[in-house]
C-alpha positions as semicolon CSV with decimal commas, in nm:
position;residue;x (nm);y (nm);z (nm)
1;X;-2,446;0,241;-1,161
2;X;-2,438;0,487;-0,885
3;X;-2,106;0,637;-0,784
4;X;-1,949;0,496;-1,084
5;X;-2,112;0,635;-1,393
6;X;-2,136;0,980;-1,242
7;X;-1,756;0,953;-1,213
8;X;-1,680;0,867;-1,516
9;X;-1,905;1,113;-1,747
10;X;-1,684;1,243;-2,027
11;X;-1,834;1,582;-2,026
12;X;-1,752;1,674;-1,676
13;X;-1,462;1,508;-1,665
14;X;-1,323;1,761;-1,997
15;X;-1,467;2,064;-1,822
16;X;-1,279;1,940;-1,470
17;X;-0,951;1,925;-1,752
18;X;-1,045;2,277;-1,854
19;X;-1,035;2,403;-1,512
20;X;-0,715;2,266;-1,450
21;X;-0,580;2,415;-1,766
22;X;-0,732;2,747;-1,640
23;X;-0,577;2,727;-1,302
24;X;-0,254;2,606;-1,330
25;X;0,015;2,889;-1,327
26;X;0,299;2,851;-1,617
27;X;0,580;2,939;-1,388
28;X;0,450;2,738;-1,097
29;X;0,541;2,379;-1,078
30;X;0,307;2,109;-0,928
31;X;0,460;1,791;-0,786
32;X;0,190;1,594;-0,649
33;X;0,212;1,238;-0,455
34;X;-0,061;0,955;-0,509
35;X;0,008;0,706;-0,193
36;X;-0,251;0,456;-0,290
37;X;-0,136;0,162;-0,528
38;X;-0,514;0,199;-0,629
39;X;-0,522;0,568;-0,742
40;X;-0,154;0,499;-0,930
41;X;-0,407;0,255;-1,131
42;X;-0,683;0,539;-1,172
43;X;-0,422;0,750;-1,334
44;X;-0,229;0,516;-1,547
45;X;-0,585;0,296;-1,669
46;X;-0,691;0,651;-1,788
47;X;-0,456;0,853;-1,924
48;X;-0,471;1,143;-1,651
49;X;-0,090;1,198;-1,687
50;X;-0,159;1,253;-2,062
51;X;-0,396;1,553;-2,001
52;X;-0,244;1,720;-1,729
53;X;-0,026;2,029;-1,812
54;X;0,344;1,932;-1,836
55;X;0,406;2,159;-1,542
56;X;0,177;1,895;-1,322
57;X;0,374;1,594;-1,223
58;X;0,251;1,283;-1,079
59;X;0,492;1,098;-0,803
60;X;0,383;0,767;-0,723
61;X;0,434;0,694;-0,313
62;X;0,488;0,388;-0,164
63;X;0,090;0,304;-0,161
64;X;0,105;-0,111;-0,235
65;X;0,116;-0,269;0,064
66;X;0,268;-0,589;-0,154
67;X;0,571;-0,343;-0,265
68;X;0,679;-0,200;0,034
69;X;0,716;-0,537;0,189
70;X;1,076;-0,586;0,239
71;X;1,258;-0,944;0,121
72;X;1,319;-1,060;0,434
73;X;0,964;-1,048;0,556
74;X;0,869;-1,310;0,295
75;X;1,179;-1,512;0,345
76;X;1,038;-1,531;0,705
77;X;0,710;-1,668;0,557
78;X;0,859;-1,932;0,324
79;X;1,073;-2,011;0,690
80;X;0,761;-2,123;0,816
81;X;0,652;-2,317;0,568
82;X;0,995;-2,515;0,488
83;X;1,134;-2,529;0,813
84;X;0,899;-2,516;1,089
85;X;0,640;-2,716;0,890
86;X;0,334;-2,462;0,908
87;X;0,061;-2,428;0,695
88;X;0,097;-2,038;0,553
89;X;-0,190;-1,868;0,443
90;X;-0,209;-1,522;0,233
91;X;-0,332;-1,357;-0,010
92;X;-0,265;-1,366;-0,425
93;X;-0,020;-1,093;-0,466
94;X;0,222;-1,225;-0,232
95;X;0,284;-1,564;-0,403
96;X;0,523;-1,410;-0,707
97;X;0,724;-1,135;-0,510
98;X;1,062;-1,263;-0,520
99;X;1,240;-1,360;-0,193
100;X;1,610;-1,483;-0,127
101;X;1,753;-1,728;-0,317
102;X;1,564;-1,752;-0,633
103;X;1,281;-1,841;-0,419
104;X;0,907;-1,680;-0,382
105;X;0,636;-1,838;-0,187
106;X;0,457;-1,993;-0,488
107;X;0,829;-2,197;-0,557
108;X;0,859;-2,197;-0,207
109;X;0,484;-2,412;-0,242
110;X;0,605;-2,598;-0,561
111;X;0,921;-2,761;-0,311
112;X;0,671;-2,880;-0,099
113;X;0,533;-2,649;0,141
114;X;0,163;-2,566;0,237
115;X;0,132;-2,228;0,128
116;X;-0,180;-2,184;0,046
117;X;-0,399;-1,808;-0,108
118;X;-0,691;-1,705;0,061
119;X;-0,941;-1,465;-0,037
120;X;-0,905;-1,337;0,357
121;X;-0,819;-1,344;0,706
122;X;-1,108;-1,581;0,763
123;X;-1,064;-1,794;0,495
124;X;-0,753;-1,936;0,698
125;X;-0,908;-1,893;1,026
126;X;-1,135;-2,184;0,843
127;X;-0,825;-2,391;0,753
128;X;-0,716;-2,389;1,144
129;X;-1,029;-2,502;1,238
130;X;-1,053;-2,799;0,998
131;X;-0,696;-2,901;1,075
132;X;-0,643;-2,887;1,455
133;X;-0,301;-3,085;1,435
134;X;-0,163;-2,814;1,224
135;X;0,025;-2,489;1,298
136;X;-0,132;-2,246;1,084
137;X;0,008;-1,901;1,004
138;X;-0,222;-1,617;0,843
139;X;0,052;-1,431;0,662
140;X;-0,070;-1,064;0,739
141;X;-0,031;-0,738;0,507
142;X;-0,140;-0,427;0,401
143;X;-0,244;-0,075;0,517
144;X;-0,518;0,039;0,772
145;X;-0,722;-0,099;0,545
146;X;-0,715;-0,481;0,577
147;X;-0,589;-0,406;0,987
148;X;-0,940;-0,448;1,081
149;X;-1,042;-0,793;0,935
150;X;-0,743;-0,936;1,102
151;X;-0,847;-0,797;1,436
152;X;-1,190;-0,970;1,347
153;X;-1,023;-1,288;1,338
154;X;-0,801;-1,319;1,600
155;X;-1,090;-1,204;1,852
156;X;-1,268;-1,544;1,741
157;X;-0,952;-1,730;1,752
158;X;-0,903;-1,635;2,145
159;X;-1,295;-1,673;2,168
160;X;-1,278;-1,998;2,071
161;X;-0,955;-2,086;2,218
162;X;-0,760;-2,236;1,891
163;X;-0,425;-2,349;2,023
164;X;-0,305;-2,405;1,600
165;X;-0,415;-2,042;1,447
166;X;-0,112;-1,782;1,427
167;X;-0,071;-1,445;1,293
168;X;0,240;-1,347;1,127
169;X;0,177;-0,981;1,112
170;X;0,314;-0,725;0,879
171;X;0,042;-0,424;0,879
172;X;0,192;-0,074;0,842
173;X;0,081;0,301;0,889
174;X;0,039;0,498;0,611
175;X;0,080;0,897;0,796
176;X;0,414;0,764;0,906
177;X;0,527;0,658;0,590
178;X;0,407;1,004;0,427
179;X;0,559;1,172;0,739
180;X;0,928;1,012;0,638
181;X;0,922;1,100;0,279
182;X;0,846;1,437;0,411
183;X;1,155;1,427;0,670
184;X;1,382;1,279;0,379
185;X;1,282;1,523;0,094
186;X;1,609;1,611;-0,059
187;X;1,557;1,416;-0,388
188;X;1,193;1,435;-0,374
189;X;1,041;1,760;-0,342
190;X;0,646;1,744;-0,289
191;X;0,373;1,987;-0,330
192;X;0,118;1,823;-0,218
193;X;-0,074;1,462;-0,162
194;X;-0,358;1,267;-0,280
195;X;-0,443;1,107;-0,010
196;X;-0,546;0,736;0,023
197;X;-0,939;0,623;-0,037
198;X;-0,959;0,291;0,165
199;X;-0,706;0,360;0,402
200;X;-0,887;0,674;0,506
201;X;-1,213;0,525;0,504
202;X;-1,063;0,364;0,834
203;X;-0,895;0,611;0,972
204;X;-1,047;0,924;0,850
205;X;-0,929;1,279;0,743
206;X;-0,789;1,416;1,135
207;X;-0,454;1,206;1,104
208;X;-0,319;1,405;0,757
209;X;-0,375;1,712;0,975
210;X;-0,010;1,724;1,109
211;X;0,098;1,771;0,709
212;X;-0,095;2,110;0,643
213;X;-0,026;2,210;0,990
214;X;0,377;2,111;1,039
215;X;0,469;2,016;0,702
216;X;0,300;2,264;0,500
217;X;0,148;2,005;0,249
218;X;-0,174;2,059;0,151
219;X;-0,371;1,715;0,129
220;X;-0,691;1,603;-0,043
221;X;-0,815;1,257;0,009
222;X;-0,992;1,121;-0,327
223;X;-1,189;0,835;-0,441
224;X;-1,067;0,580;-0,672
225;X;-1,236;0,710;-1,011
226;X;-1,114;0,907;-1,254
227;X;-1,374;1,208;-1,181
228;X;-1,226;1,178;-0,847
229;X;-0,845;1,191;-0,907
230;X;-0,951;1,512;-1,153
231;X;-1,145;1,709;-0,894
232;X;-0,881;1,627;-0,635
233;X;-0,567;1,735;-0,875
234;X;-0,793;2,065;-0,918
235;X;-0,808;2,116;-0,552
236;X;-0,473;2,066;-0,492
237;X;-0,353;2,316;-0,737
238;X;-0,603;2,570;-0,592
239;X;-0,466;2,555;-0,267
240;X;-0,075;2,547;-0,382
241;X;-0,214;2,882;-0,625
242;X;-0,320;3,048;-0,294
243;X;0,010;2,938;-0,060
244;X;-0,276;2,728;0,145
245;X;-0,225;2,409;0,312
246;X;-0,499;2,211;0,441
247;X;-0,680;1,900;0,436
248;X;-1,002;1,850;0,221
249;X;-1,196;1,525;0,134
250;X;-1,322;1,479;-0,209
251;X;-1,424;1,154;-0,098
252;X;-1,713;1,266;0,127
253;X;-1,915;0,985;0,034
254;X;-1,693;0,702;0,215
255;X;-1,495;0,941;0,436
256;X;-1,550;1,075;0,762
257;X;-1,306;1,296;0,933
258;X;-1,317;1,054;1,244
259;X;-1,296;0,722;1,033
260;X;-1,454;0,422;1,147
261;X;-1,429;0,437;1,481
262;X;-1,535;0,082;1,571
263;X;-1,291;-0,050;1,340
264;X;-0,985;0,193;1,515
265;X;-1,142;0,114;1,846
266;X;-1,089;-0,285;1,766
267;X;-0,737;-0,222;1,592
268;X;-0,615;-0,018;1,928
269;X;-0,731;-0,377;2,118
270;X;-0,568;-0,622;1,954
271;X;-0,244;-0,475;1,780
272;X;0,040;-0,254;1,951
273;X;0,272;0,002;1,767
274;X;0,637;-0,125;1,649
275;X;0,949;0,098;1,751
276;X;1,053;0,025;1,379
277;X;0,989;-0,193;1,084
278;X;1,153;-0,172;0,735
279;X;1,019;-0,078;0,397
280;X;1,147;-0,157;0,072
281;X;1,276;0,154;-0,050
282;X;1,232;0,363;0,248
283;X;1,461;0,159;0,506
284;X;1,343;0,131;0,866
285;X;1,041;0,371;0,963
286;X;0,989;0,427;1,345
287;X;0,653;0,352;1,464
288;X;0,542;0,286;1,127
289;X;0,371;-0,043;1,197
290;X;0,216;-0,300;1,424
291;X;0,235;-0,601;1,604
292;X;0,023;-0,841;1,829
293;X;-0,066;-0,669;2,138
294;X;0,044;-0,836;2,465
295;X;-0,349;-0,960;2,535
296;X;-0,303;-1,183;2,158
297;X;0,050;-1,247;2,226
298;X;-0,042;-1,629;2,191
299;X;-0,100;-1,565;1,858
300;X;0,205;-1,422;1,734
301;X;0,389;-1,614;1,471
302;X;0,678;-1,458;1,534
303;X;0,705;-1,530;1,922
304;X;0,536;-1,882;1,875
305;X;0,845;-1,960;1,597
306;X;1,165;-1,797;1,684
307;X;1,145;-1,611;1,373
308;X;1,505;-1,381;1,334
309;X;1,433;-1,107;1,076
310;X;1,719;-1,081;0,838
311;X;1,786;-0,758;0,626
312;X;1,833;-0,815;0,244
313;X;1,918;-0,598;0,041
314;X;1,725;-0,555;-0,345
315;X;1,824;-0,733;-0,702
316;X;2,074;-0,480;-0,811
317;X;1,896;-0,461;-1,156
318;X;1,560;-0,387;-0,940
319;X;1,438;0,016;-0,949
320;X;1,146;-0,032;-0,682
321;X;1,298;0,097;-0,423
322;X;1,337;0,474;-0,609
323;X;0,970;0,454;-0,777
324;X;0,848;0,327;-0,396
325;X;1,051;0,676;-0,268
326;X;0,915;0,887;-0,600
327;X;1,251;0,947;-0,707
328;X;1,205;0,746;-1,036
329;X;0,917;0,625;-1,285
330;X;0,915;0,310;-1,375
331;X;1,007;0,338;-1,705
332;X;1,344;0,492;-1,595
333;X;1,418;0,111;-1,493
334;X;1,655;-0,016;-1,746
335;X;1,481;-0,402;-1,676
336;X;1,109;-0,290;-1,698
337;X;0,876;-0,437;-1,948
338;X;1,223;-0,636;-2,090
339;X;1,341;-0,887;-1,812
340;X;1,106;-0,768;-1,565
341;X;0,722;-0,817;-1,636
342;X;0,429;-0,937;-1,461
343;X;0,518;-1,303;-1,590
344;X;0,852;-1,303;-1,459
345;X;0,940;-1,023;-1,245
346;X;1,224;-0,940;-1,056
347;X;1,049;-0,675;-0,803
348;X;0,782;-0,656;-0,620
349;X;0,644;-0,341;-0,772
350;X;0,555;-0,531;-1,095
351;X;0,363;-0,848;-0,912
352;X;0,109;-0,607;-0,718
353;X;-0,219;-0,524;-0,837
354;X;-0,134;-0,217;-0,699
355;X;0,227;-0,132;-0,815
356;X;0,333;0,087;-1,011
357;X;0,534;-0,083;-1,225
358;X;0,256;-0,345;-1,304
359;X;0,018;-0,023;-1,352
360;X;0,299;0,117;-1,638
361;X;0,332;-0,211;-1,799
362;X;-0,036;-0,265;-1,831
363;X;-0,166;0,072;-1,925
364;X;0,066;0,281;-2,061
365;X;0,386;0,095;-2,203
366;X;0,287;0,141;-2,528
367;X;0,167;0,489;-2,548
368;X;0,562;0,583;-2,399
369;X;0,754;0,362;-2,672
């Protein structure tokens, strides 16, 4: 199939491994970031760690937009539902990640409220329309990725004047979140990044600029197969081998340097930046995510509601927060694959798709007992 069995020939991937091998300096080290969920998958499904040299090191960043979502966001959702009666919508991942109290949404649903997973944004703009004497709340996540579709449907909510369709929206910035692991790098020192696929596919290759230029990262965006991850490790470690730091794209056939500029151009209508939000792991991030603009304020949940977001802090026994900052692995968590797994976890990092953790347990527990 094209662009997947190209990428995943064995013969060119063992000569892109031999060129690594080749290149890689034995008193260098290379400490290199992933900060898509999706590549942490790439690497772990495969076995790249396994046949990289030991002096290349793979630090998983805070790439799943599911992990990074901070406890009291999803208390917030599973307010609407229980107290103020609304019909939540959201996606899959969101239903397990535990929230105060014992609860999660999908035991928030099993007590009796309509919380409901869609497939997308429109799936619950649907709902609204078949239920006009209903509050409905679309439950809104994820990176510049999934921004877009959200902007698509709250342009035909206000089109078609729906007095019952709210947005409670959590979308965050990924090159401020790389930006703040780079201003708080005292436990995690970083060579360089592999940047994002889908995110960049939005936003394109100009915004990682400011890392090669102030932070003196170099930065190649890759695709999500294993080919891809290879070629863009090998890049990396050509520029760190020369003292260079600049941006590259190894994804050239999805990524442009200017992004999608309808999609930015209909993000930049309907959203506004935050002064702050908070992460799970990385504590509050200025202007690291948005909200409803002022022209779709009659959409925002949290206006329309009253909601009060409440800090809380992580299960004690829960590592996500380190392995969200790079500062751990999962299997450095004392509870992972033991009390914590994807049945019954007790972070978020192991209920993602995208996390880490979940990628570990899946993948590669084995091969590390």
């Amino acid at each position: 199939m094209k662009y997947i069995t190209e990428y995943r020939d064995t013969e060119l991937a063992k000569k892109i491994i031999k060129d690594i091998k080749a290149e890689v300096q034995s008193d260098k080290s290379y400490r290199l970031m992933e900060f898509c969920g999706g590549h942490t998958h790439v690497i772990s499904r495969y076995g790249l760690e396994g046949v990289l040299p030991e002096n290349v090191r793979m630090i998983h960043g805070p790439g799943c937009p599911v992990c990074v979502m901070p406890i009291g966001r999803i208390d917030s959702a599973i307010e609407l539902a229980l107290e103020h009666g609304a019909t939540v919508c959201t996606y899959a991942d969101c239903m397990r990640v535990p929230a105060s109290g014992g609860l999660s949404m999908m035991k928030a649903k099993a007590q009796g409220g309509d919380i409901r997973m869609v497939y997308s944004a429109s799936d619950c703009l649907e709902i609204a329309r078949a239920n006009p004497d209903k509050n409905v709340v679309f439950f809104a996540i994820g990176f510049e990725t999934t921004t877009p579709a959200t902007a698509v449907v709250l342009k035909q909510a206000k089109a078609e004047g729906l007095k019952n369709f709210f947005v409670f929206c959590n979308h965050v910035l990924t090159p401020a979140a790389m930006n703040h692991i780079l201003q708080n790098d005292e436990k995690v020192h970083i060579d360089g990044f592999v940047g994002p696929a889908h995110v960049s596919t939005i936003i394109g290759s100009e915004p990682y600029e400011t890392f090669a230029r102030d932070h003196h990262k170099p930065v190649v965006i890759a695709g999500f197969e294993p080919l891809d991850m290879l070629q863009s490790i090998l890049m990396l470690i050509r520029q760190i081998n020369k003292g260079e730091a600049k941006v590259e794209n190894e994804f050239i056939r999805a990524v442009k340097p200017e992004g999608n500029t309808k999609a930015l151009k209909m993000v930049h209508e309907v959203f506004a930046l935050r002064d702050s939000f908070e992460w799970r792991g990385l504590g509050s991030v200025p202007n690291s995510a948005l909200k409803l603009s002022d022209a779709y304020s009659e959409f925002d949940a949290e206006k329309r509601f009253g909601l009060k977001y409440r800090r809380v802090p992580d299960n004690k026994a829960c590592e996500c927060g380190a392995i969200l900052r790079g500062e751990k692995h999962p299997s450095d968590c004392r509870a992972f694959g033991t009390v914590c797994t994807p049945e019954n976890p007790i972070g978020s990092c192991m209920v993602s798709s995208e996390g880490a953790c979940a990628a570990y347990f899946n993948y590669g527990r084995h091969k590390r007992a």
